[in-house]
C-alpha positions as CSV (number, residue, x, y, z in Angstrom):
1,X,0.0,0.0,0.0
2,X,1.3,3.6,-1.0
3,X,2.8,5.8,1.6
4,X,-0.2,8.3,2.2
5,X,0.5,12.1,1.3
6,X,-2.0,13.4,4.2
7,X,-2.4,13.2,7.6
8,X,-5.3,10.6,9.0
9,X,-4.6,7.6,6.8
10,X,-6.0,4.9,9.7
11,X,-6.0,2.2,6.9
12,X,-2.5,2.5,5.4
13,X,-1.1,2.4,9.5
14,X,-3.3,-0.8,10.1
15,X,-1.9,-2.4,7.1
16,X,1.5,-1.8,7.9
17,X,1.1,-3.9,11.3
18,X,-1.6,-6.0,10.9
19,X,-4.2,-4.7,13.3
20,X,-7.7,-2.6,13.5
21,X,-7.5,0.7,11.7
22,X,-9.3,1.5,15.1
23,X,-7.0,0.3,17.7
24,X,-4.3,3.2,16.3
25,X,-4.2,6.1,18.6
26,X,-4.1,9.1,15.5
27,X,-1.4,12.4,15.9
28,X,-1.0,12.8,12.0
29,X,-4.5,14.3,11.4
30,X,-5.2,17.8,13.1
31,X,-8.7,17.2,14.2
32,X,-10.6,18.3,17.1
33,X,-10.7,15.6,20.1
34,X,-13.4,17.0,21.1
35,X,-15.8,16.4,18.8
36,X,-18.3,15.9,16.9
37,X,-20.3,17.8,19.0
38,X,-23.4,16.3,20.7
39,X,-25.6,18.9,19.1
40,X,-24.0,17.5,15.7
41,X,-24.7,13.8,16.2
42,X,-28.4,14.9,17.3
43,X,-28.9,16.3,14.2
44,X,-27.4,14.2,11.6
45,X,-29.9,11.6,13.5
46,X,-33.5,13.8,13.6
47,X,-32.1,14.1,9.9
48,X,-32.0,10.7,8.6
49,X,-35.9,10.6,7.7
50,X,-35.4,13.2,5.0
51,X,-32.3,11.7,3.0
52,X,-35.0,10.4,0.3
53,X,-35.1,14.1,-0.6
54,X,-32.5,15.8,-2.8
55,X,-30.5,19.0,-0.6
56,X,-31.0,22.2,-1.5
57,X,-28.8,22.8,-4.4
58,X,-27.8,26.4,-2.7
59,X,-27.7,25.2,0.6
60,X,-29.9,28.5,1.9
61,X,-29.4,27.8,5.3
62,X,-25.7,26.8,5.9
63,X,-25.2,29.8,4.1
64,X,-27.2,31.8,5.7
65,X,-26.0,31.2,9.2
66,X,-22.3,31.6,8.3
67,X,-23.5,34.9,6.6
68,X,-24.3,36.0,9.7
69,X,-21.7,34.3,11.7
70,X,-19.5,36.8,9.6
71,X,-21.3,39.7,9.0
72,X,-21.7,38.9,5.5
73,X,-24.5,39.0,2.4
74,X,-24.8,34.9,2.0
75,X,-23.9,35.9,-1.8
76,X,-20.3,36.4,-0.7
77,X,-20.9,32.0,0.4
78,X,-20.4,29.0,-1.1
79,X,-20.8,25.6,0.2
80,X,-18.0,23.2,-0.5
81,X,-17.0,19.2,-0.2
82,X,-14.0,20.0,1.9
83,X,-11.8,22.4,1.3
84,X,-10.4,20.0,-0.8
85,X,-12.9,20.6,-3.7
86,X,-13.1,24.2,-3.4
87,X,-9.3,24.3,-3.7
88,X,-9.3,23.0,-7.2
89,X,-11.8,25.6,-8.4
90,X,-8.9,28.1,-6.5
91,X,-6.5,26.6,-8.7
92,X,-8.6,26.7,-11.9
93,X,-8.7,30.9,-11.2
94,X,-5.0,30.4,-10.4
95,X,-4.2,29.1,-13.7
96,X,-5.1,31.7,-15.9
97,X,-2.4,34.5,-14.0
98,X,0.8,34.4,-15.8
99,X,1.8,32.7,-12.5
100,X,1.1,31.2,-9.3
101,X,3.7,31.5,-6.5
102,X,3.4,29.2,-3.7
103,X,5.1,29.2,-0.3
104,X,7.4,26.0,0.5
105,X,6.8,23.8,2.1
106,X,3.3,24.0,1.4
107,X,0.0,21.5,1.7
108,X,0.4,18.6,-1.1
109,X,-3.2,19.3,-2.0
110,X,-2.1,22.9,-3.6
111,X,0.1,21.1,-6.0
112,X,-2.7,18.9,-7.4
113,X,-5.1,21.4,-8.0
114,X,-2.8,24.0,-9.6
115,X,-0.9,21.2,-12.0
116,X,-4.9,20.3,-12.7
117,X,-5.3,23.6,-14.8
118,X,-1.7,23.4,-16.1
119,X,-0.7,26.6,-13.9
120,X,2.7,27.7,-13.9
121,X,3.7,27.0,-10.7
122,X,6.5,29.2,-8.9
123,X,7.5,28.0,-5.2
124,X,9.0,30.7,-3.0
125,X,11.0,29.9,0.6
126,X,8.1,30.7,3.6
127,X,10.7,32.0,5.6
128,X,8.5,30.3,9.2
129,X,11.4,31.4,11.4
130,X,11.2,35.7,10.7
131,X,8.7,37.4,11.5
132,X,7.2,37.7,7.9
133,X,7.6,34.9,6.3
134,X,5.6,36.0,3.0
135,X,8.2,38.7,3.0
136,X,10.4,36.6,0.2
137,X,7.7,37.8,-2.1
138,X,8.9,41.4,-2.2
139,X,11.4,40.4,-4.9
140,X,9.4,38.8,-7.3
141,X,6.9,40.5,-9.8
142,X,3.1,40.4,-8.7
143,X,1.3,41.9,-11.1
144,X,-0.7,39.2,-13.0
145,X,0.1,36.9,-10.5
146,X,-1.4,34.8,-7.9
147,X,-0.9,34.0,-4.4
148,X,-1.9,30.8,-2.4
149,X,-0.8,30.6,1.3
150,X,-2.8,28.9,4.4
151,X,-3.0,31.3,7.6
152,X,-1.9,29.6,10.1
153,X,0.6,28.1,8.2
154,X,0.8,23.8,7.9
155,X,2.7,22.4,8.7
156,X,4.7,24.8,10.5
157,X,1.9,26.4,12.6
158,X,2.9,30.4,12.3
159,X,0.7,32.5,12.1
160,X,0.4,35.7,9.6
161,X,-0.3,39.3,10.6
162,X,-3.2,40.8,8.6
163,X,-0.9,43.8,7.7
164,X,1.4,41.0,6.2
165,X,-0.9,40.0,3.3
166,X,-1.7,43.8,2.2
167,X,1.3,44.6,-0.4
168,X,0.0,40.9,-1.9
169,X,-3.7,42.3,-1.8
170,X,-3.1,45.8,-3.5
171,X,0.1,44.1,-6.0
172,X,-1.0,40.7,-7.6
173,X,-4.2,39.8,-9.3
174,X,-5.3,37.5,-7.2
175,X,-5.0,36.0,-3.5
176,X,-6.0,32.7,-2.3
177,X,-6.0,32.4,1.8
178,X,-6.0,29.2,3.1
179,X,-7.8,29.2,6.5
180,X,-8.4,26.1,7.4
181,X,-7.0,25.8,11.1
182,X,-8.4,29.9,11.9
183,X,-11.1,28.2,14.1
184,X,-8.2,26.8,16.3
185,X,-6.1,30.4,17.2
186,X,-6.8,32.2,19.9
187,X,-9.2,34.6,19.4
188,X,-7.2,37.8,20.6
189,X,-4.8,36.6,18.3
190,X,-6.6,35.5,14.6
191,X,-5.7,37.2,11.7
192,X,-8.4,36.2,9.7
193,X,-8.5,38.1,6.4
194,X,-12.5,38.0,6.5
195,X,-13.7,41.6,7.2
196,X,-11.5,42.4,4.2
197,X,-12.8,41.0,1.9
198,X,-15.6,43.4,0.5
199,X,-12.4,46.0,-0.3
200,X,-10.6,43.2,-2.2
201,X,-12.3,41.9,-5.1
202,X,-9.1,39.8,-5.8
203,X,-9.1,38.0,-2.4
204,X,-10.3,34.5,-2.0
205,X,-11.0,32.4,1.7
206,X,-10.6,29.1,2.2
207,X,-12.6,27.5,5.1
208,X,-12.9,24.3,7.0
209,X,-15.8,22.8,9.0
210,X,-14.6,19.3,9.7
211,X,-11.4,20.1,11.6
212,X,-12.6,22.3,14.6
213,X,-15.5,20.3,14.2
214,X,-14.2,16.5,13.9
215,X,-16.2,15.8,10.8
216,X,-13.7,15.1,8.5
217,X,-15.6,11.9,7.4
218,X,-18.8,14.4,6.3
219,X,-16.3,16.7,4.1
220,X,-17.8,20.4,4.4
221,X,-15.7,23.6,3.7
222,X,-16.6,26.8,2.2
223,X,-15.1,29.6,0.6
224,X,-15.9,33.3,0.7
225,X,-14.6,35.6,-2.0
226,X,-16.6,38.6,-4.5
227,X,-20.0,37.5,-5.2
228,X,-19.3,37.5,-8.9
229,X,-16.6,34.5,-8.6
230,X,-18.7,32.7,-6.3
231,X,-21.4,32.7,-9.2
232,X,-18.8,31.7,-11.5
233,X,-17.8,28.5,-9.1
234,X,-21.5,27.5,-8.9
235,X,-21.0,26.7,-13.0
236,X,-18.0,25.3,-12.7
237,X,-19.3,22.3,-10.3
238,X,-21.3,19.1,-10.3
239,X,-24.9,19.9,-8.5
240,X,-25.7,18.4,-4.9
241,X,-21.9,18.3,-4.5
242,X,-22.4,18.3,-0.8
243,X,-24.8,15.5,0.6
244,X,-28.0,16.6,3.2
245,X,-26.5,15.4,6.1
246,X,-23.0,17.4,6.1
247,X,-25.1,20.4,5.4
248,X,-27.1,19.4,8.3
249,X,-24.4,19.0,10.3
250,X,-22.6,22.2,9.5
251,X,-25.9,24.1,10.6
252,X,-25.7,22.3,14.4
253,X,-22.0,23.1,14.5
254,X,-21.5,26.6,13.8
255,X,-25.2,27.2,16.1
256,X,-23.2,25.3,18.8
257,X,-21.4,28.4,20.9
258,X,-20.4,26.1,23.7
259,X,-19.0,23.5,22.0
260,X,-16.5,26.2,19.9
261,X,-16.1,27.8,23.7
262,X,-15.0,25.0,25.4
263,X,-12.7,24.0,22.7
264,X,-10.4,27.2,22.8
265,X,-10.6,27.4,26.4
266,X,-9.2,23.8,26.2
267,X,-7.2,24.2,23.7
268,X,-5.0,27.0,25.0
269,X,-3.9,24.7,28.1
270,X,-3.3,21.6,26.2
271,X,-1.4,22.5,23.8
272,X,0.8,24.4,26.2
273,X,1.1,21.0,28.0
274,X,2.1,19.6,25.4
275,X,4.6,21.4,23.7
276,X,5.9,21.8,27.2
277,X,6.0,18.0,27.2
278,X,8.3,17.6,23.6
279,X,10.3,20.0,24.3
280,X,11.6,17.9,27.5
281,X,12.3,15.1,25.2
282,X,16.4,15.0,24.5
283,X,16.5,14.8,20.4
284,X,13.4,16.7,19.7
285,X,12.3,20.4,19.3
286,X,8.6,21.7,18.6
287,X,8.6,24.8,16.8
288,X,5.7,27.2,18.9
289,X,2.5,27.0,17.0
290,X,-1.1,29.0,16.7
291,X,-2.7,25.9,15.2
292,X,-3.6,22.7,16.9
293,X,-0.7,20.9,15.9
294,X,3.2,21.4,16.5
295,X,5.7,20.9,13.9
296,X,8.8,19.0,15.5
297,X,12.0,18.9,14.7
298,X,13.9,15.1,15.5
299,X,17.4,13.8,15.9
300,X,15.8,10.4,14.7
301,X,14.7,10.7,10.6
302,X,10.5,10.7,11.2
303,X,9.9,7.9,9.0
304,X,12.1,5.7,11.4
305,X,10.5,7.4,14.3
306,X,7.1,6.7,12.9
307,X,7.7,2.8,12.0
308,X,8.8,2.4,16.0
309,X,5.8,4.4,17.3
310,X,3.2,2.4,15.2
311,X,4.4,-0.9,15.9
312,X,5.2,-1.3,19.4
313,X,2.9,1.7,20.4
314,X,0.5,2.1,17.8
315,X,0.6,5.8,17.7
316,X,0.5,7.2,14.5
317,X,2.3,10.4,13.9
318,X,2.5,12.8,10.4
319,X,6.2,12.4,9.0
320,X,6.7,15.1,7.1
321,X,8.4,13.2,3.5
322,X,5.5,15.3,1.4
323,X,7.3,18.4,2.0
324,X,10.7,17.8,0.7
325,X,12.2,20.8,2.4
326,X,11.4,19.5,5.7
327,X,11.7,15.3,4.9
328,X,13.0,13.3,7.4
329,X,14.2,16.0,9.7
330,X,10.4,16.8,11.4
331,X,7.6,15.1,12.2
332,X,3.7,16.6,13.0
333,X,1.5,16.0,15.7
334,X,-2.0,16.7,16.7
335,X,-3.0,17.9,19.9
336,X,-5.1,15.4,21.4
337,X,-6.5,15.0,25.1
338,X,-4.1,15.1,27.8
339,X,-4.2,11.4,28.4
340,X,-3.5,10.6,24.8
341,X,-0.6,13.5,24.4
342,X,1.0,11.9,27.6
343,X,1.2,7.9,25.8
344,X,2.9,9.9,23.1
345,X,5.2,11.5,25.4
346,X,6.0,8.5,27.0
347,X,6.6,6.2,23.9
348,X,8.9,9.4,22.5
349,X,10.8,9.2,25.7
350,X,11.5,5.6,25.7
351,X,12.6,5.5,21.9
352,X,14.8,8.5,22.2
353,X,16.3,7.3,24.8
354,X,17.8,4.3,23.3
């Protein structure tokens, strides 16, 4: 079986030891612990009577509560299959610039949905240990150009500054934003490019739903950008590309204030714990993080540390071999519950230590 490209793969780990996909204890795929959320589960069920009915093709009401979660016209909305499917439409508006630049190392997924469109595809250095990191793109020419970044950044975990992205905004043609782990930064701290983007025409959002949510399984993203391209998207894509009950689902999620409360107020605490935790451990170095995941740097090459974990521990961690300008130097982990976080301390302890 192929060496998975993305976090979560449950099924390649089981195969590689012979045992249930769910006896694996999961660190390669950044998802909340703490979900689904009750109020979820509850609603996916009371929805089950109605899946002999086709979905509202413009998902009305998904968009109409994230309109308002906002502070946005629902025109500025549109519903997605994962951020996944929405990024290849990105990458279809990204291939007609005269180029795209990329930051390195950047998610695999970019990659596919840029080569997709045949885009001409320039990678620039994300520069993750200065305090801009899009800086590199001073030197290069932006106009007729695109952007595509993710804010935080995976798989390093920095966060931008808002003021960051404003020479790309007012210089290149257009901007893609990729914000899938936003939901996870403190909130005196996002930078979430949102409340721009009625002055930028040329700005496109990226969203997730199944991260902070732990609905990865549903797939349910969506992206905010001009009215006018979001129109143009709607052409571009199959009809009832996102089934009833993710839409469903997404409705009792963002409605569910306590559920996004206790997770920050968790999630501040644990993650300190934890990084706290690796950094302890002789041979490894987490690199701080706003995400809920740290990026950590290992004396041990990742793919050997990886083998070890999963087969006498059965902890899967994210090696980091898709981004060749990290390869076998780092490995990613999740933040999980503190019981889970301290078996992985543990096992990294006791193979280290050899």
């Amino acid at each position: 079986m192929q060496r998975p490209i993305h976090g979560g793969n449950l099924f390649w780990a089981a195969y590689q030891i012979g045992c249930p996909a769910s006896s694996i204890l999961d660190f390669s795929a950044s998802i909340n612990p703490l979900g689904p959320p009750q109020s979820v589960l509850n609603a996916i069920q009371d929805a089950l009577q109605d899946i002999n009915h086709y979905p509202d093709p413009n998902y009305t009401q998904l968009r109409k509560i994230l309109a308002q979660y906002h502070h946005l016209p629902p025109e500025w909305i549109l519903i997605g299959n994962g951020v996944a499917e929405l990024l290849t439409w990105a990458g279809r508006e990204l291939a007609q610039e005269e180029r795209t630049y990329v930051f390195k190392p950047f998610f695999n997924d970019y990659l596919r949905a840029l080569k997709t469109f045949q885009a001409n595809i320039e990678p620039v250095d994300f520069l993750w240990q200065q305090d801009n990191p899009i800086a590199t793109l001073t030197s290069f020419k932006r106009k007729k150009s695109g952007v595509i970044v993710n804010n935080p950044h995976n798989p390093t975990g920095k966060l931008l500054k808002k003021e960051f992205f404003i020479p790309l905004l007012e210089e290149s043609s257009l901007v893609v934003v990729d914000e899938a782990f936003m939901d996870f930064v403190d909130p005196l701290q996002e930078q979430s490019l949102i409340s721009w983007i009625s002055k930028y025409s040329n700005l496109i959002i990226l969203r997730s739903l199944t991260k902070f949510y732990s609905i990865p399984g549903l797939r349910l993203g969506y992206v905010i950008s001009h009215p006018d391209r979001i129109k143009k998207w709607q052409t571009w894509r199959d009809p009832w590309c996102v089934n009833y009950l993710a839409m469903v689902a997404g409705i009792a999620a963002i409605n569910d204030k306590e559920f996004t409360y206790n997770t920050k107020r968790w999630l501040s605490f644990t993650s300190e714990k934890l990084f706290q935790g690796l950094s302890k451990i002789k041979g490894l170095k987490p690199i701080s993080s706003s995400a809920n995941f740290f990026l950590v740097e290992t004396s041990m090459k990742s793919s050997t540390l990886q083998q070890k974990l999963l087969q006498k521990y059965h902890i899967l961690i994210r090696d980091c071999l898709s981004f060749p300008e990290l390869g076998d130097k780092y490995f990613r982990v999740a933040v999980r519950k503190h019981q889970d976080n301290k078996k992985l301390l543990d096992a990294l302890s006791e193979i280290l230590s050899i």
